[in-house]
N, C-alpha and C positions, 0 to 999 in steps of 0.2 A: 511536685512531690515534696513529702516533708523531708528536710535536709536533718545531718547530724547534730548540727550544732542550733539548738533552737534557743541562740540569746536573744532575738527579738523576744521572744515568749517570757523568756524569763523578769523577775520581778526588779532583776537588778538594773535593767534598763531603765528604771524611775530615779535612781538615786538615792534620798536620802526622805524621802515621802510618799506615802501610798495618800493619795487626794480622791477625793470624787469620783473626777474624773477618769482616775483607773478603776474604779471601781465600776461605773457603769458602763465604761466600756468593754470590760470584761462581761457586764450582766447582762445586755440591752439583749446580745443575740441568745442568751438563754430564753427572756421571755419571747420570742420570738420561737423558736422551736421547741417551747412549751404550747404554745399558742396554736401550733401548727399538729404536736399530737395528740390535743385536745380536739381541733376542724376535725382530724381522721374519724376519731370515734363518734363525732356530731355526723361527719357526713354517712358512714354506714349508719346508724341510725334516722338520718331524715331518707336515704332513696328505701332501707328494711318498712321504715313506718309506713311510706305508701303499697307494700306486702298488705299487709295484716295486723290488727293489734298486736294477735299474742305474737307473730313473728318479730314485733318491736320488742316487747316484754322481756323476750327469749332470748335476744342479744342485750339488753340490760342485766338480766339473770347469767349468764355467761361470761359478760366482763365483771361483775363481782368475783365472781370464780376463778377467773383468769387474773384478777390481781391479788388473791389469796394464793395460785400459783407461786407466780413471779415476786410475789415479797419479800422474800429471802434472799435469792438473786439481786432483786434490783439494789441490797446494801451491802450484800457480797463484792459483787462487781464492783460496787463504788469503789472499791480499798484500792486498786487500780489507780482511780485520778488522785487519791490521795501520795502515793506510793509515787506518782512522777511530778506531783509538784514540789515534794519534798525532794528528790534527785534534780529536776530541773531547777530551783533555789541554788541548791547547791553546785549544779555545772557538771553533775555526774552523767554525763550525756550515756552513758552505755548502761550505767544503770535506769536510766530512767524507760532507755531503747528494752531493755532487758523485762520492765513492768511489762511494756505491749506482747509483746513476744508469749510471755507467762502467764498473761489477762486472756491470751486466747484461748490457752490452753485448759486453764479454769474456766470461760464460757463453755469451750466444748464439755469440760467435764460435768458442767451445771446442767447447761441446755438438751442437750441428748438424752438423760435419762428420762428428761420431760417426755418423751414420744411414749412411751412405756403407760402414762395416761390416757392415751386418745383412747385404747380399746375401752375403759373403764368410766366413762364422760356417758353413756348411759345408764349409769349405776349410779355415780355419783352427782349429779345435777339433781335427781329428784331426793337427794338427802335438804335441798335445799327448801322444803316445801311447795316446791310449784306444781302445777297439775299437769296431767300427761300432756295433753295439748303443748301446753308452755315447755314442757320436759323436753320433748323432742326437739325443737328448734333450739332450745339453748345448746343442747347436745350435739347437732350439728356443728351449730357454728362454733361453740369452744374445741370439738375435736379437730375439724379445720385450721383453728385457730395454731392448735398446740403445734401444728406442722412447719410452725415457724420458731418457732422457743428457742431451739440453737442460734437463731438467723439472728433473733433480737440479741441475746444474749453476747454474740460477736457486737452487732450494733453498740452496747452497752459501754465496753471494753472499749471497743476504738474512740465514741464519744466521747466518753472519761477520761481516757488517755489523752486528747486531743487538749481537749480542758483544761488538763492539768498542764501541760506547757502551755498556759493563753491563748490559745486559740478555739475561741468558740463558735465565730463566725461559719469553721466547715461544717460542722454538725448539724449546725442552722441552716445551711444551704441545703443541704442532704434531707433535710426533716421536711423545707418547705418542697423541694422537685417530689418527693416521695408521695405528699399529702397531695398534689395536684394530680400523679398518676393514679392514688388511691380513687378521686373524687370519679378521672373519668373510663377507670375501668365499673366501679360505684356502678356508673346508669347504664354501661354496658351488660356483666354480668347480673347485675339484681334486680334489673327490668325487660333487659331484653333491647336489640338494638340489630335492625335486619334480619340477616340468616341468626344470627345468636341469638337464641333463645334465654328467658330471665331464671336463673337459679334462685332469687330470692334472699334468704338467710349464707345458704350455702355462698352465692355469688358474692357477697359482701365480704364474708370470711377471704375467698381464695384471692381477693380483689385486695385487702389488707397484706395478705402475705405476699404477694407478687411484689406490693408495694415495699415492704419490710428488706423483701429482696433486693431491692433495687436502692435502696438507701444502704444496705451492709456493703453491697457490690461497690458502690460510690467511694464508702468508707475504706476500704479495702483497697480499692485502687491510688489514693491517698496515702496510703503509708505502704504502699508495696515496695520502697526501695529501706523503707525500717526493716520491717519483718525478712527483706533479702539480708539485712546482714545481721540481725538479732535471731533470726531464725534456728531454737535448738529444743531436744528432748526438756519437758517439766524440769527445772530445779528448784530445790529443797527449797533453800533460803529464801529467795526473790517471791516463793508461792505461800513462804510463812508470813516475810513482811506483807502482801496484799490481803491476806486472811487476814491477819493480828489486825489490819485496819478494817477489814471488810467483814468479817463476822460480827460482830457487835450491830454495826449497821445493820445487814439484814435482820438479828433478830429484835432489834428495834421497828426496823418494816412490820417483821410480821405481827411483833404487841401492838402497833399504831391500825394497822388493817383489821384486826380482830376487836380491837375497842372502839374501831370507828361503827361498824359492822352492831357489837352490842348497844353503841349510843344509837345508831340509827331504831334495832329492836325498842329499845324501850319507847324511842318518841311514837313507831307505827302500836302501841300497844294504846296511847292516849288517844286515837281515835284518829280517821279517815283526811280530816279537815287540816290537823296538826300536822300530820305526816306529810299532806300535799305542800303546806306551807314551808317545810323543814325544804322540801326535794327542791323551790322553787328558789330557798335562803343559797340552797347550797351553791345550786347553777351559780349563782348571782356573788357571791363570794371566791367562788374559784376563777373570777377575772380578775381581780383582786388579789388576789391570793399568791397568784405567778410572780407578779414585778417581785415581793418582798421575798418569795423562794427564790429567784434567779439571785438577786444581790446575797444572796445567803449563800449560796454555791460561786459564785466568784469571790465572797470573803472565804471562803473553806481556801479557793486556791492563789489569795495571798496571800493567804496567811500560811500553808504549807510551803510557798517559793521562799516566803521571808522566812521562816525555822530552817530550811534545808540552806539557805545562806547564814544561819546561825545570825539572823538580823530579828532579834525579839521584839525589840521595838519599831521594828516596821509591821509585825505581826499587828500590834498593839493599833500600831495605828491604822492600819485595813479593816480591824474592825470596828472600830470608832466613826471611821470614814466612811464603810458600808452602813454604821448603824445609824448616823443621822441621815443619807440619803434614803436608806429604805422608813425612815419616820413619816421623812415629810412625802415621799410619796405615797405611804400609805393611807398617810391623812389623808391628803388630796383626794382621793379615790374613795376611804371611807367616809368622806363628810359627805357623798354623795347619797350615799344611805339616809341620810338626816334632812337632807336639803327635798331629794325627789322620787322619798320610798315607792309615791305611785303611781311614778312614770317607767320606775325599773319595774314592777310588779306588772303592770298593765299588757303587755305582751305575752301573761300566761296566761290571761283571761282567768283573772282569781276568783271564784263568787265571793260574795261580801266578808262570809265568816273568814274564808282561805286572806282574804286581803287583810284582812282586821288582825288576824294573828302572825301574817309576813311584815308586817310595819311592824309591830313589836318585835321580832327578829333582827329585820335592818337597823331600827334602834342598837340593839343588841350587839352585832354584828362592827357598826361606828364605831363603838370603844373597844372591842379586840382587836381590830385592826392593827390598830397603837401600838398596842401592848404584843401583838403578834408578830408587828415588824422589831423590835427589839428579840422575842424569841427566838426566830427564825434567824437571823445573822448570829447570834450568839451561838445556839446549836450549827449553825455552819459552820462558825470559826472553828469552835469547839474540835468538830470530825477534821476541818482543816491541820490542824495539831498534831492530831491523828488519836484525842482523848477520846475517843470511839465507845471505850467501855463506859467513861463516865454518861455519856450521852443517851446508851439505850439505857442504863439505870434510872437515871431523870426522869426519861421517856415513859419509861413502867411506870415509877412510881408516882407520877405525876395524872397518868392515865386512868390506873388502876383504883388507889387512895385516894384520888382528889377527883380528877372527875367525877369516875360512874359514879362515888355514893353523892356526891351533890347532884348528879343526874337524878338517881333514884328516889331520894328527898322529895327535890324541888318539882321534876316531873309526874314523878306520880305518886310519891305522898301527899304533896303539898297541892298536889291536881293543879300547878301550874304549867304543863303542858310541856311544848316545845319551845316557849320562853324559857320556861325553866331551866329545860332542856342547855339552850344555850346559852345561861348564866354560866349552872355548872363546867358548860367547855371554856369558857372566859374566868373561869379559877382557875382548869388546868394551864391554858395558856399564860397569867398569870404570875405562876407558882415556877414555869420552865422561864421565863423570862428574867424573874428577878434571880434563882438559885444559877441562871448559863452568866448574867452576870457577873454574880459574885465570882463563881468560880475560874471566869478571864481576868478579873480584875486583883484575886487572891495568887493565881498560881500563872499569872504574865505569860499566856497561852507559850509553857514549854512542849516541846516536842514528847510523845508521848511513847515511843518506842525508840528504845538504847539505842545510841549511836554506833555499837560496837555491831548490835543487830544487821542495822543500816550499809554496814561495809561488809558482810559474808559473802 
């Protein structure tokens, strides 16, 4: 079980340099149980696709929805891991025991009103233009789905929490037993296996939450001798500091889900062939994508352990240290786009045009990479700080002003497509890269909520 005094976790056990080395080791098991809830949503999808089309369709149209849900939540909850790295920096071990305690309490209060959905998931699924066929099956399975919202919602809390004292490895253990029970209740309930009959859509859904369950349970039993002695009614303070860091982030979540959602719009308006190419860029970038977000999330939490030890300049340097490791691996990984666009393409069976327009993508795709692993550890650091508000401003302004209308331009005035398309995200990217720099290298990532706050 986790003990009180979590100094192995803390950042102070490095001394007098945050290296590499602490940096990946803090990351390695993020990509790792990113990896792992990424297989969950792959494997409901590959046993749903041998259902039916539109039953595949109808769980793609459902996790759009479900993560327009949860987008708020997921940068709520965050303020949580921010909120104990900055008490675990500093050794405030009852404070930091006091985040968990108060992170549950804010899940519960997030996650339960979610249920108050399920009855309304046929209403609201066909606002998304799909056709009844499609309507229904999304409808199921996102109301199924929602039966778990509380469940994750604790999940979120405890993984965050866990985090934020350095310990990412549990979460990772918890994420990958979870994704295995998923995979083999999967061919159980969604196909059918003996006496058990296949539920399909449905079976996939109850099959994810069982799973969900079984990973908070895990979570839970992990800190159960925390929450026996942190355990107390909602307080004031400790629920302001995890807001004061976590609002900003969710509605950062949610402008980033809503502009991703309108850039996807405008590329399916360029035509059938663009849009496939875009779906096929995307798969193919978000393996990629993970190592440089995990090292972005273990620089948020040393850089929160080193502020709450009032050690600025180890902040400084976690993120220097996460920002050339996450360079050169993202090089690595994106020069692979350049080297062998049509041996990654080749596995979706592209027709010529779809291929001819994913190679200009992965082109594309090469140089953000770059430029995105410097974004991405910088906005980490950033929230690390706990500058939260400046991060969903950036985040807007950067989305809103600088992408879409270079989306708009280049995709469809300039009829250059879903190239275009991903120029324009490669200035947003860009634009957050060079301004998350300035602003660690201008304001020496200070702590971003009063210290007098910090001791209520």
């Amino acid at each position: 079980m986790v003990g009180a005094q979590g100094d192995s976790a803390s950042l102070l056990a490095h001394g007098g340099r945050v290296g590499l080395r602490e940096v990946a080791t803090l990351a390695w098991p993020v990509v790792v149980q990113m990896l792992s809830v990424n297989a969950m949503l792959l494997a409901d999808a590959l046993f749903v696709g041998r259902v039916s089309t539109p039953a595949l369709a109808g769980v793609g149209l459902a996790g759009t929805a479900l993560m327009l849900v949860h987008s708020f939540g997921n940068g709520l909850l965050g303020g949580v891991r921010v909120e104990t790295s900055h008490a675990t920096g500093a050794r405030e071990h009852g404070r930091a025991e006091a985040a968990l305690a108060q992170g549950i309490w804010l899940a519960l209060g997030y996650g339960l009103p979610l249920l108050a959905i399920i009855p309304l998931t046929g209403v609201l699924v066909p606002l998304l233009g799909a056709g009844e066929g499609l309507s229904a099956h999304a409808a199921n399975y996102m109301a199924w789905m929602l039966l778990s919202a509380p469940v994750l919602c604790l999940e979120q809390v405890i993984a965050g929490w866990l985090q934020g004292r350095g310990d990412t490895r549990t979460p990772m253990a918890a994420s990958i037993g979870g994704n295995a029970l998923n995979v083999a209740l999967d061919a159980v309930l969604v196909l059918g296996f003996g006496p058990v009959a296949g539920h399909g859509v449905v079976g996939a859904a109850v099959a994810t939450v069982l799973s969900r369950v079984a990973i908070t349970s895990f979570l839970l039993l992990r800190v159960r001798a925390v929450l026996q002695r942190s355990a107390e009614w909602p307080r004031r303070a400790p629920l302001a500091r995890i807001s004061a860091f976590g609002t900003p982030m969710g509605v950062r979540w949610t402008l980033d889900v809503t502009s991703w959602l309108a850039f996807a719009t405008i590329v399916s308006w360029v035509g059938e062939a663009h849009l496939a190419a875009h779906v096929i860029g995307v798969r193919l970038i978000v393996l990629t994508f993970l190592p440089g977000y995990a090292i972005g999330e273990a620089a948020g939490v040393l850089v929160g352990q080193s502020l709450g030890a009032q050690r600025p300049d180890l902040a400084l340097n976690a993120w220097a240290s996460a920002t050339w490791l996450a360079l050169g691996l993202m090089l690595g990984l994106g020069s692979a786009f350049w080297i062998a666009p049509g041996w990654l393409l080749a596995p979706f069976h592209p027709t010529p045009e779809v291929e001819a327009i994913g190679r200009q993508l992965l082109f594309i795709a090469g140089a953000f990479q770059v430029v995105d692993a410097v974004a991405t550890v910088g906005l980490g650091s950033l929230n690390g700080a706990g500058d939260t508000r400046f991060v969903m401003a950036l985040s807007f302004l950067a989305a809103w002003f600088v992408k879409m209308p270079l989306v708009i331009a280049l995709a469809w005035g300039l009829g250059w497509g879903a190239p275009g398309a991903w120029i324009g995200l490669t200035g947003e990217i860009t634009v957050v890269a060079l301004v998350s720099v300035w602003r660690v290298r201008t304001d020496r990532l200070r702590p971003r909520v009063a210290v007098a706050m910090a001791h209520q």
